[in-house]
TITOR-883089 format. One line per 10 residues: number of its first residue (from 1); their letters; for each residue x, y, z of C-alpha. Coordinates in nm, 2 decimals, always signed. Each point is the difference from the previous one (the first is absolute). Layout:
N
NUM = a = X/Y/Z; ...
//
This chain:
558
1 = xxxxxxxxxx = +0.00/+0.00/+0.00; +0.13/+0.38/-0.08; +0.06/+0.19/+0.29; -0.29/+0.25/-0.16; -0.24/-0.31/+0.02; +0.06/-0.07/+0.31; -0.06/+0.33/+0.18; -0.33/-0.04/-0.23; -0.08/-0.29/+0.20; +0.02/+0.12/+0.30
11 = xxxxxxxxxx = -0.24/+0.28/-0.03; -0.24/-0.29/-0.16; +0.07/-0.22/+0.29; -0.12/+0.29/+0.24; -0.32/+0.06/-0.20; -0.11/-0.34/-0.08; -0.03/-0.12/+0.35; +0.27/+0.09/+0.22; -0.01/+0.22/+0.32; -0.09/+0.30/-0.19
21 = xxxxxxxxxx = -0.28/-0.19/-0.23; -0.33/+0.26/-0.01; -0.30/-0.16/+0.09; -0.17/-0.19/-0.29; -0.34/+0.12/-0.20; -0.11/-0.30/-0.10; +0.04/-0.33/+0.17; -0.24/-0.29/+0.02; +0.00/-0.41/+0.08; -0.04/-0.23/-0.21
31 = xxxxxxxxxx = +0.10/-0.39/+0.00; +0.29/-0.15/-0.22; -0.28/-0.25/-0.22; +0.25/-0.01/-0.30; +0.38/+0.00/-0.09; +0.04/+0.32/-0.09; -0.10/+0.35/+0.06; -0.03/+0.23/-0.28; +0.12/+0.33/-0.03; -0.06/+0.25/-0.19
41 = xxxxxxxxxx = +0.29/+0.22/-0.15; -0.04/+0.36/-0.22; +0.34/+0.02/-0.18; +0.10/+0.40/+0.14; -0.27/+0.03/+0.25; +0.07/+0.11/+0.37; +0.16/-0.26/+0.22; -0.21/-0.11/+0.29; +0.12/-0.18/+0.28; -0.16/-0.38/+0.08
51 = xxxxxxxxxx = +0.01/-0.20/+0.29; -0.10/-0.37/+0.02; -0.10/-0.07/+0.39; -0.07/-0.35/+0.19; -0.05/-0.03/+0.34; +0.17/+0.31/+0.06; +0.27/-0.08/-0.18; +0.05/+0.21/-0.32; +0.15/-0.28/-0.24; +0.07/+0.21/-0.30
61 = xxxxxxxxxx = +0.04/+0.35/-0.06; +0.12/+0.19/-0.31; -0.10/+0.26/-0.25; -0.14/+0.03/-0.34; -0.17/+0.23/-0.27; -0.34/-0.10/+0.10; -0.28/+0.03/-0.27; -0.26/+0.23/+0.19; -0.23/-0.12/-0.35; +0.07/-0.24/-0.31
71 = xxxxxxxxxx = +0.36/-0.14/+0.05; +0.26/-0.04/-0.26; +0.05/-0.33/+0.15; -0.02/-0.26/+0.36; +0.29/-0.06/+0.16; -0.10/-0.36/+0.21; +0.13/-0.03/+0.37; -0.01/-0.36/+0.11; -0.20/-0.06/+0.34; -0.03/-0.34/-0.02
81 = xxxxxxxxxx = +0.21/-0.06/+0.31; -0.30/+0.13/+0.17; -0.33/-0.17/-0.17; -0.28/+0.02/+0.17; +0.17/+0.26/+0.30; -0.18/+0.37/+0.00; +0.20/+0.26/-0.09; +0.03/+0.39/-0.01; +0.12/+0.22/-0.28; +0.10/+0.32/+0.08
91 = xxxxxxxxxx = +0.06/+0.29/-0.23; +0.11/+0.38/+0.04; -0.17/+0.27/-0.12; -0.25/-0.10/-0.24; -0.24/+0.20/-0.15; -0.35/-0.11/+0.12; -0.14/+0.00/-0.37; +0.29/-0.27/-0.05; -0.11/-0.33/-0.15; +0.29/-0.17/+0.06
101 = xxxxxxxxxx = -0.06/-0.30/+0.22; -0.42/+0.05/-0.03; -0.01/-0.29/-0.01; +0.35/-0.23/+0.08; +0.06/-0.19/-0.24; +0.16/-0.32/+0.04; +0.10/-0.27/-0.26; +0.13/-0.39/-0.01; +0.21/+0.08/-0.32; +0.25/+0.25/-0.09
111 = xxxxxxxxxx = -0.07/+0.06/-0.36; +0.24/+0.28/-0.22; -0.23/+0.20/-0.18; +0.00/-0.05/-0.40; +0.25/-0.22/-0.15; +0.26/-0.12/+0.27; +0.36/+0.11/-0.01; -0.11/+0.16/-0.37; +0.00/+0.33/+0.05; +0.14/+0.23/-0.20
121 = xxxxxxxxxx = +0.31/+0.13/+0.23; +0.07/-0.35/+0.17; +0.30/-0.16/-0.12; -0.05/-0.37/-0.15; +0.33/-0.16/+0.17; +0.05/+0.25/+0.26; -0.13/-0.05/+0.34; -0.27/+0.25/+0.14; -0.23/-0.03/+0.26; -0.33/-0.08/-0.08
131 = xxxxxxxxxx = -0.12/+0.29/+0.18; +0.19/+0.31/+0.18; +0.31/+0.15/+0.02; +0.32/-0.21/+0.03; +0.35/+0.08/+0.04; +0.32/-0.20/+0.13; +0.00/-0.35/-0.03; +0.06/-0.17/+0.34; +0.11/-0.33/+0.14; +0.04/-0.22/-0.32
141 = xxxxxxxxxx = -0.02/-0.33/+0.06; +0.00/-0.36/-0.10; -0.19/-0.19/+0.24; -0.22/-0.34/+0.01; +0.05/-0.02/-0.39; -0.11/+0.35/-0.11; +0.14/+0.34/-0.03; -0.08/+0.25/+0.25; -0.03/+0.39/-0.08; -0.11/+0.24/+0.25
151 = xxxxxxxxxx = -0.01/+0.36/-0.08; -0.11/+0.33/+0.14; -0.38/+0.04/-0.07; -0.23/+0.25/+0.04; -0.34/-0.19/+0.00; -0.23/+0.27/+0.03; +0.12/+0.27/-0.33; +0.20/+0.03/-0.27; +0.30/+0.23/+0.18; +0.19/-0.07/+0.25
161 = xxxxxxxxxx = -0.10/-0.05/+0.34; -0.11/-0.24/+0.29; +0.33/-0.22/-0.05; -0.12/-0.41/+0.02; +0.18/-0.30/-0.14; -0.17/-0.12/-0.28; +0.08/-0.29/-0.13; -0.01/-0.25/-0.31; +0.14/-0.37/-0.07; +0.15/-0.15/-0.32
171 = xxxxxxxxxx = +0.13/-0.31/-0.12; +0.22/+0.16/-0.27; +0.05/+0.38/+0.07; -0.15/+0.05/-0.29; -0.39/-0.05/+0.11; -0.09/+0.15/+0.29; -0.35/-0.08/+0.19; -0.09/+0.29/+0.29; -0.15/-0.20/+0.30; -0.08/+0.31/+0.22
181 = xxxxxxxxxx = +0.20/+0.22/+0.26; +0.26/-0.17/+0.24; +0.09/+0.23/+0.26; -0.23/+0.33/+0.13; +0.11/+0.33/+0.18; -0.07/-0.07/+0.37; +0.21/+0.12/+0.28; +0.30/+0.00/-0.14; -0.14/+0.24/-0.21; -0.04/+0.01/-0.43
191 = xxxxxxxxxx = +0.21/-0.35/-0.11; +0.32/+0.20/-0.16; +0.24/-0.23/-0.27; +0.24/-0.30/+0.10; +0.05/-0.34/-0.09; -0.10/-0.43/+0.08; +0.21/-0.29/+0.07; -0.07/-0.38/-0.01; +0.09/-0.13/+0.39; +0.16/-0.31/-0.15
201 = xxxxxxxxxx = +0.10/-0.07/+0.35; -0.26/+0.09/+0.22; +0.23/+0.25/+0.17; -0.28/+0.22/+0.10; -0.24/-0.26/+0.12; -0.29/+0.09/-0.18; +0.00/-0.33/-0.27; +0.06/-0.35/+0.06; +0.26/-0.26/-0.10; -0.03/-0.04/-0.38
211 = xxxxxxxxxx = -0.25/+0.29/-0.02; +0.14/+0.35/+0.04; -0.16/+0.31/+0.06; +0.05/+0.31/-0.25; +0.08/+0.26/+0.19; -0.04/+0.38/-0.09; +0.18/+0.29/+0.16; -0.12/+0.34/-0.09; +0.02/+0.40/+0.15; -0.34/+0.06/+0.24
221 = xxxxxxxxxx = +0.01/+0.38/-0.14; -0.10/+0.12/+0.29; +0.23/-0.15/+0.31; +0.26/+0.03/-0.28; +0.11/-0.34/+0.09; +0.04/-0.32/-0.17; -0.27/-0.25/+0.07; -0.05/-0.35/-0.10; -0.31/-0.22/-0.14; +0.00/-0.35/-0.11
231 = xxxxxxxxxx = -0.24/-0.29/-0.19; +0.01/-0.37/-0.01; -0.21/-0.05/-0.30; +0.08/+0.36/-0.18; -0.35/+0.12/+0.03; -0.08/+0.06/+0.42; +0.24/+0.27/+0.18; +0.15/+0.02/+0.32; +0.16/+0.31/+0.14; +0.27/-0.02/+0.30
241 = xxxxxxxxxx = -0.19/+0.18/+0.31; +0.35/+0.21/+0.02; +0.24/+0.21/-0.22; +0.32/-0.27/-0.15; +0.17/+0.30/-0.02; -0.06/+0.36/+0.19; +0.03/+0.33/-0.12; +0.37/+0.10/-0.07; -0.05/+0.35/-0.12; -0.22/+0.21/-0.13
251 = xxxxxxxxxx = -0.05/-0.17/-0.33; +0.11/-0.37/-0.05; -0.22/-0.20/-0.24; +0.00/-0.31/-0.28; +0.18/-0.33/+0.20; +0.16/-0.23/-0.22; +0.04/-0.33/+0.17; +0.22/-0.29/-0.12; +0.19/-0.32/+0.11; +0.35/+0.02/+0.03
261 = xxxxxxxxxx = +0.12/-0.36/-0.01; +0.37/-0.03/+0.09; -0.10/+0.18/+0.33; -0.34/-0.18/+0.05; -0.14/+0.34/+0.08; -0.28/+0.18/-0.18; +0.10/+0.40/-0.08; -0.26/+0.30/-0.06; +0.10/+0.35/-0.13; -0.21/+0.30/-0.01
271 = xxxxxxxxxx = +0.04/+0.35/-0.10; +0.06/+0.23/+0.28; +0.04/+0.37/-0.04; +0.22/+0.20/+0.22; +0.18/+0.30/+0.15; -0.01/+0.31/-0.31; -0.19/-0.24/-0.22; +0.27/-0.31/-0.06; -0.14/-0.27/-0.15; +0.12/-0.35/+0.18
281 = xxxxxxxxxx = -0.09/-0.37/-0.04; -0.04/-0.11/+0.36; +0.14/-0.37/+0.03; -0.15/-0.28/+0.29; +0.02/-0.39/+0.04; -0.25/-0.24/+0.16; -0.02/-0.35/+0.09; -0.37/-0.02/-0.01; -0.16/+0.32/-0.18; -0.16/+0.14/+0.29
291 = xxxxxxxxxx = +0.30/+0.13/+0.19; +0.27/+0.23/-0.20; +0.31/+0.18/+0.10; +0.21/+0.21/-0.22; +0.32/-0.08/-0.13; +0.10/+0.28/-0.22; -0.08/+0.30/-0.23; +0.01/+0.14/-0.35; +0.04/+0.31/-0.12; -0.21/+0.12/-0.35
301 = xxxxxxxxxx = -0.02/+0.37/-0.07; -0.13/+0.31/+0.19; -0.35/+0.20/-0.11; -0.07/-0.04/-0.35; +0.29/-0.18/-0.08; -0.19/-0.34/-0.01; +0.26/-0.28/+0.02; -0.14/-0.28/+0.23; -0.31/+0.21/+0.06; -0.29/-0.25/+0.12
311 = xxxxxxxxxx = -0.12/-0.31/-0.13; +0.33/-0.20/+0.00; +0.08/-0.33/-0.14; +0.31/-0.23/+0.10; +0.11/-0.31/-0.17; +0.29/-0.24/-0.13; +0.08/-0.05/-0.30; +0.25/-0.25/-0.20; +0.25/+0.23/-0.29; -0.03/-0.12/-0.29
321 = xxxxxxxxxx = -0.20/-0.32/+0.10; +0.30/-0.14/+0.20; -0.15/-0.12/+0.34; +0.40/+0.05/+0.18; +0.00/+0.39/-0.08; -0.32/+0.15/+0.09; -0.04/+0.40/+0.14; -0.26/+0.12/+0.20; -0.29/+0.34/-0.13; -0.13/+0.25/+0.21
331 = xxxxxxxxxx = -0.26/+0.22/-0.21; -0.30/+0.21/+0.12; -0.32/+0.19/-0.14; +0.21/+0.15/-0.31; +0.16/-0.30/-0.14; +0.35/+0.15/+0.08; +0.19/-0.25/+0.11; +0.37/-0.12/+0.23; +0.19/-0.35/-0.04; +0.23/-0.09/+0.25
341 = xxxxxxxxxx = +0.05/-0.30/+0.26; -0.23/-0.07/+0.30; +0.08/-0.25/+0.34; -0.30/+0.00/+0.13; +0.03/+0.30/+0.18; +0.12/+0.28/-0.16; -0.01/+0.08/-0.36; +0.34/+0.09/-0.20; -0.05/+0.20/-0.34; +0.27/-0.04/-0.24
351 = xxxxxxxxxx = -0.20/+0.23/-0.30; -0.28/+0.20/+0.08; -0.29/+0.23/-0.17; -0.02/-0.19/-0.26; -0.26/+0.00/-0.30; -0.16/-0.28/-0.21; -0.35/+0.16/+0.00; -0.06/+0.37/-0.25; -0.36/-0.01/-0.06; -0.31/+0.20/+0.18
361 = xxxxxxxxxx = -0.13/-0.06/+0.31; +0.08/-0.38/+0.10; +0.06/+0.03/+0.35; +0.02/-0.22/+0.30; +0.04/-0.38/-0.15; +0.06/-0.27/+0.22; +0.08/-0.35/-0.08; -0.14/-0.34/+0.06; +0.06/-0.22/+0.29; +0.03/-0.35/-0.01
371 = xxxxxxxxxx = -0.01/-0.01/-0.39; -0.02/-0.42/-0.05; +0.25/+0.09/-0.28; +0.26/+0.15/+0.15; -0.05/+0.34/-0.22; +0.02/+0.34/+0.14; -0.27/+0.13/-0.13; -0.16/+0.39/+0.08; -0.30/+0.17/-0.08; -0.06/+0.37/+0.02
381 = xxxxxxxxxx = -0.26/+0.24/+0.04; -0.09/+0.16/-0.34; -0.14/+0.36/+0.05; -0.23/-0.10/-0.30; -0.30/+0.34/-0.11; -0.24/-0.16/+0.07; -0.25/+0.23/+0.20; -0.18/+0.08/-0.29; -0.37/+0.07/-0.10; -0.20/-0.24/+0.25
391 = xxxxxxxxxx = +0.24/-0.26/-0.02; -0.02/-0.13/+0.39; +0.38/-0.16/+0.01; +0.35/+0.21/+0.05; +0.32/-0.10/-0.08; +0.18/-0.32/-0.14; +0.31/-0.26/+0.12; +0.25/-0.05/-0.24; +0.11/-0.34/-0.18; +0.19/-0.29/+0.23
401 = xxxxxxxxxx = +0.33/+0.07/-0.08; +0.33/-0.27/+0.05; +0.29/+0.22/+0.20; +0.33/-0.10/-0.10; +0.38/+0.11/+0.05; +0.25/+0.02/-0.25; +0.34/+0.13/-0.09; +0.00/+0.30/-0.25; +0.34/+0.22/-0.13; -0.14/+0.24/+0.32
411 = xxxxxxxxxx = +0.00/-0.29/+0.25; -0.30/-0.19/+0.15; -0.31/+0.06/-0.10; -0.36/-0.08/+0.09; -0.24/-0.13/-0.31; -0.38/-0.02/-0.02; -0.16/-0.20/-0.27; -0.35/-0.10/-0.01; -0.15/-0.38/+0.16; +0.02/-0.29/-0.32
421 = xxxxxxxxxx = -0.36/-0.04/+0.15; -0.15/+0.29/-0.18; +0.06/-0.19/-0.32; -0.31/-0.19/+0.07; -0.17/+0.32/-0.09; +0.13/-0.01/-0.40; -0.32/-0.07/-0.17; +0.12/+0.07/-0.30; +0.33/+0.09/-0.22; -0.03/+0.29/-0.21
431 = xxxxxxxxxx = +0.30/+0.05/-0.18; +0.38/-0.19/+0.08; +0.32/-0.03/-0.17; +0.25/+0.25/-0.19; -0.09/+0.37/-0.15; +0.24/+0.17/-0.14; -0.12/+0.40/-0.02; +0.05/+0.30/-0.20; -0.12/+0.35/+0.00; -0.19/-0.13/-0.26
441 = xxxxxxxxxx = -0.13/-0.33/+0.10; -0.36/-0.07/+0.07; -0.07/-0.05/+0.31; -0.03/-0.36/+0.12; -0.21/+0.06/+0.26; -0.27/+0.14/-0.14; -0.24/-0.24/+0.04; +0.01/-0.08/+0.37; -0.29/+0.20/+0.21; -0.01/-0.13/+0.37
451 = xxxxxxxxxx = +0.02/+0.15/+0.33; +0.19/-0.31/+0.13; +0.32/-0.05/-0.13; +0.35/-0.19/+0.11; +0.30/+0.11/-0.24; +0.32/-0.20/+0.02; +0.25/+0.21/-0.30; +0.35/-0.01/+0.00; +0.14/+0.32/-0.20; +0.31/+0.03/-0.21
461 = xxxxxxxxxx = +0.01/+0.41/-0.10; +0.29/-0.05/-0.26; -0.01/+0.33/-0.14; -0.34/+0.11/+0.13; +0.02/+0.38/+0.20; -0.28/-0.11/+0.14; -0.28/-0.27/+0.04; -0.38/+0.07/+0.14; -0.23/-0.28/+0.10; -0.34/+0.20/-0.02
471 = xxxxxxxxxx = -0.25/-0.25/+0.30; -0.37/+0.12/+0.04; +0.07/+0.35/-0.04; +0.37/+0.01/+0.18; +0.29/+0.02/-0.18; +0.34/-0.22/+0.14; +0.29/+0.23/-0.17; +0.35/-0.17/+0.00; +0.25/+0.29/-0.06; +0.29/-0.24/-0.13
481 = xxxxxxxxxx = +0.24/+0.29/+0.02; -0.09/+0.05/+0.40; -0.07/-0.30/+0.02; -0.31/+0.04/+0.23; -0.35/-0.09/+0.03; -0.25/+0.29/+0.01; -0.40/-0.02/+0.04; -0.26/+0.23/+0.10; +0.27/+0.27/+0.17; +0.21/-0.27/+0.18
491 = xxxxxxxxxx = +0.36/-0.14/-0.10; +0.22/-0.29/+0.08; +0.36/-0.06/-0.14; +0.03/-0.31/-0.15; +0.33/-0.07/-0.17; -0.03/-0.28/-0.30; +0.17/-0.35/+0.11; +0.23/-0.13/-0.29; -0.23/+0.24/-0.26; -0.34/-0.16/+0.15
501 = xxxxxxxxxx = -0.25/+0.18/+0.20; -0.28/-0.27/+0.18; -0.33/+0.13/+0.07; -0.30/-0.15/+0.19; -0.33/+0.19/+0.01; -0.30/-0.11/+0.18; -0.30/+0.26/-0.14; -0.30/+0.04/+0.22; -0.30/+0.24/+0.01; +0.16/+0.15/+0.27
511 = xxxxxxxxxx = +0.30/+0.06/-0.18; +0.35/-0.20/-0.08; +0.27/-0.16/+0.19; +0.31/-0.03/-0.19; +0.31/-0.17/+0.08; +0.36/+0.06/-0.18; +0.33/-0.24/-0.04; -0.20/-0.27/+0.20; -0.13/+0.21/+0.28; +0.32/+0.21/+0.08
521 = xxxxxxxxxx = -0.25/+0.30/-0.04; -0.35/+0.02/+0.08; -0.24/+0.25/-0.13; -0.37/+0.00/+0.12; -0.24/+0.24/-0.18; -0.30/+0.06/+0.14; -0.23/+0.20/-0.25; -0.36/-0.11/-0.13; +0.04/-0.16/-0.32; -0.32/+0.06/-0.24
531 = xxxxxxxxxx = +0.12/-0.05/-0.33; +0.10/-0.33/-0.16; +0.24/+0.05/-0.24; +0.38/-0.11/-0.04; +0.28/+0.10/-0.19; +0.40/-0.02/-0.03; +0.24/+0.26/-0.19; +0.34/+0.03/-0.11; +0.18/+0.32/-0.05; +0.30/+0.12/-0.13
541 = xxxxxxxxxx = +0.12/-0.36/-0.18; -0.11/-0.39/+0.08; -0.06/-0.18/+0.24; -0.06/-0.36/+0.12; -0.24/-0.16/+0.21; +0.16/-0.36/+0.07; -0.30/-0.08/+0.16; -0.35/+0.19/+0.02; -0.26/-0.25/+0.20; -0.33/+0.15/+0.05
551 = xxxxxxxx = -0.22/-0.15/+0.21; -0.43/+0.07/+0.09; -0.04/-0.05/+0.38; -0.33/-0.13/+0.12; -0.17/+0.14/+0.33; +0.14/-0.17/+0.31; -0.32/+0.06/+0.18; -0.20/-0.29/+0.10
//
């Protein structure tokens, strides 16, 4: 979460139920006969505070652009842990002429409006929520033979707000199924980003022999502390009746828990800020994930200087792909990133601020734990623009990505390239094998109109100034001479290897994630692509497409 966010929070937390909470307007009993309860959302309308009550006890409390007349859409809040119980709604200041909630409205299904997942801003093969605002993705998982992703969710509206773990399950990272909200704001306060591991060994206590628990640590954002939660099936939540980890200062968020085997000892970081705004990666060690002491520290960069700002990620990888020389990564929110050597304790960077990522708003990835294949494998949040017309989802993940480290003329270097299991989205090939192009030669892809596209080309410029591949209205330039990739305002260099430039670009409604010299640089672009048109141009002499593979991608919703 930005620092803005959060003091944004705060004043929410105060007015949707918290010591300062005004008295509500309307309130009224009613008992839970259904699974959900329906709420009705005006995209832009005021923001009313609601409070769900039983016995007492409020249960949920957030807020949301409350349709005072015909909504755009219903969000659905799931009561069914309390069928057949009576219980009170609450809301502030609602006009009397309201019809909101006259009468409740309860339902067994939760039905998209329309055609599912086929709207016109939702991305085919990119992960959105169903309904709401999401952001980072949180404690990525493999556990009990799917894949886990949590994420912040806003439930209740399309912006950001009333922070809850949503969460979703695949078998492939590729098609994801939404099975309803994890973990709710409670005491702790809104549930702020961090990550899951698999209790193999039943440190903790909370599984059995042979059947571990996943267990989730995330930032209560208001105790600014780091609390813990855990399932045994992956669908019912525990939370630990006690911070695992106090306040430290006045802002520490996102834990990132792992294993570290040669000490048998598990390890969380965190981002903590401190004295004249330093940012630091606080490091701690547990035995059994409920009782942490520190064991060193971090330093990032100060203010707006945004090395190891938030939402870190820590892991080990093999150079090269030999398992007796591997380095350790420390990267945050930005993707900037430090590899050095790490002993369980303290972390030791050897190079540091680093860049593999040049695109536009990809921001806090995290990578999977307890992948069954060994991969490092990260996903990021995708500031898709998507908060258009009456559209009632926000924002996007990005493709699973393999992380890899390799050795470069600059030294070690990290690699993204994207899963081989989004191949099983090729419906169709659309063009492959060798062009050779001109100025003057027609263009071979005139033909292809789709809005979901995978294009594997390998370029040879010979004596080419300059190549453009033209994708759905956003032109790819190659300046040979510079030897960078420009699109849409930003730039990467991307020096040829042995004459050869390698390209991967993965084309979405949401825009295009393109990936240069096998993942060396990355270049999300997140722009609404309307047009379906393609193109590629040679200037200034020929040049040579040794390979030009273009794919149609079918949805990967189910």
């Amino acid at each position: 979460m930005t620092q803005l966010r959060r003091f944004a929070y705060v004043i929410t937390l105060l007015l949707a139920g918290g010591t300062l909470a005004a008295q509500p307007s309307f309130d009224q009993y009613f008992t839970a006969e259904k699974k959900f309860l329906q709420l009705p959302v005006k995209n832009g309308a005021p923001k009313r505070n609601l409070e769900i009550w039983k016995d007492g006890v409020r249960v949920r409390f957030f807020d949301m652009e409350l349709a005072e007349g015909t909504p755009d859409w219903y969000a659905y809040l799931d009561i069914s842990a309390w069928k057949g119980k009576s219980l009170e709604i609450r809301v502030d200041k609602l006009p009397k002429e309201a019809k909101a909630f006259r009468p409740i409205l309860q339902s067994d299904e939760d039905v998209l409006e329309g055609t599912p997942y086929a709207e016109q801003f939702r991305g085919q093969f990119h992960f959105s929520p169903k309904r709401g605002w999401m952001n980072d993705p949180n404690g990525l998982s493999y556990y009990k033979g799917q894949y886990h992703l949590f994420y912040q969710h806003n439930p209740y509206g399309r912006e950001w707000g009333n922070m809850t773990w949503g969460h979703a399950v695949s078998k492939d990272m590729i098609h994801w199924k939404e099975i309803g909200d994890a973990i709710h704001p409670d005491g702790y306060g809104p549930m702020f980003s961090g990550s899951a591991i698999v209790d193999s060994q039943n440190t903790s206590g909370f599984g059995k022999p042979g059947d571990p628990a996943l267990v989730m640590f995330f930032t209560g954002a208001t105790c600014w502390c780091q609390g813990l939660a855990w399932t045994n099936d992956g669908v019912h939540f525990n939370k630990l009746d006690r911070a695992a980890v106090p306040r430290i200062n006045k802002d520490n968020r996102d834990p990132k828990v792992f294993w570290y085997e040669p000490g048998k000892h598990w390890v969380m970081l965190f981002w903590v800020e401190r004295e004249g705004g330093l940012h630091t990666q606080q490091f701690l060690r547990s035995d059994n994930l409920k009782d942490w002491t520190p064991t060193s520290i971090v330093k990032g960069g100060t203010g707006n200087d945004r090395y190891l700002f938030e939402c870190p990620d820590f892991f080990e990888l093999p150079v090269d792909g030999n398992p007796a020389n591997k380095k350790w990564v420390l990267s945050a929110a930005n993707t900037m990133y430090a590899i050095g050597r790490f002993d369980g304790n303290t972390f030791t960077p050897e190079e540091e601020r680093l860049l593999g990522q040049f695109g536009r708003d990809y921001y806090a990835a995290q990578t999977i734990s307890n992948d069954p294949t060994g991969r490092r494998i990260e996903i990021g949040w995708w500031r898709t623009n998507t908060a258009k017309e009456n559209m009632n989802f926000n924002q996007s993940m990005s493709i699973p990505m393999e992380l890899k480290l390799v050795t470069t003329p600059d030294g070690i270097r990290m690699t993204r390239t994207p899963v081989k299991e989004l191949q099983s989205l090729r419906s169709k090939t659309l063009i492959t094998g060798v062009r050779t192009l001109t100025e003057k030669t027609v263009n071979p892809l005139k033909d292809i109109k789709e809005d979901g596209l995978e294009i594997q080309a390998t370029l040879e410029p010979g004596k080419a100034r300059q190549v453009t591949i033209q994708v759905n209205g956003l032109d790819l330039v190659y300046d040979v001479v510079a030897q960078q990739l420009r699109v849409d305002g930003l730039k990467a260099t991307l020096p040829l290897q042995k004459g050869q430039l390698q390209l991967t670009i993965y084309v979405d409604r949401t825009g295009m994630e393109i990936f240069g010299n096998n993942g060396l640089v990355f270049m999300p672009v997140n722009k609404n692509l309307t047009t379906k048109e393609l193109s590629v141009t040679a200037k200034g002499g020929k040049a040579r497409f040794t390979q030009l593979d273009v794919y149609s991608l079918q949805t990967a919703w189910q």
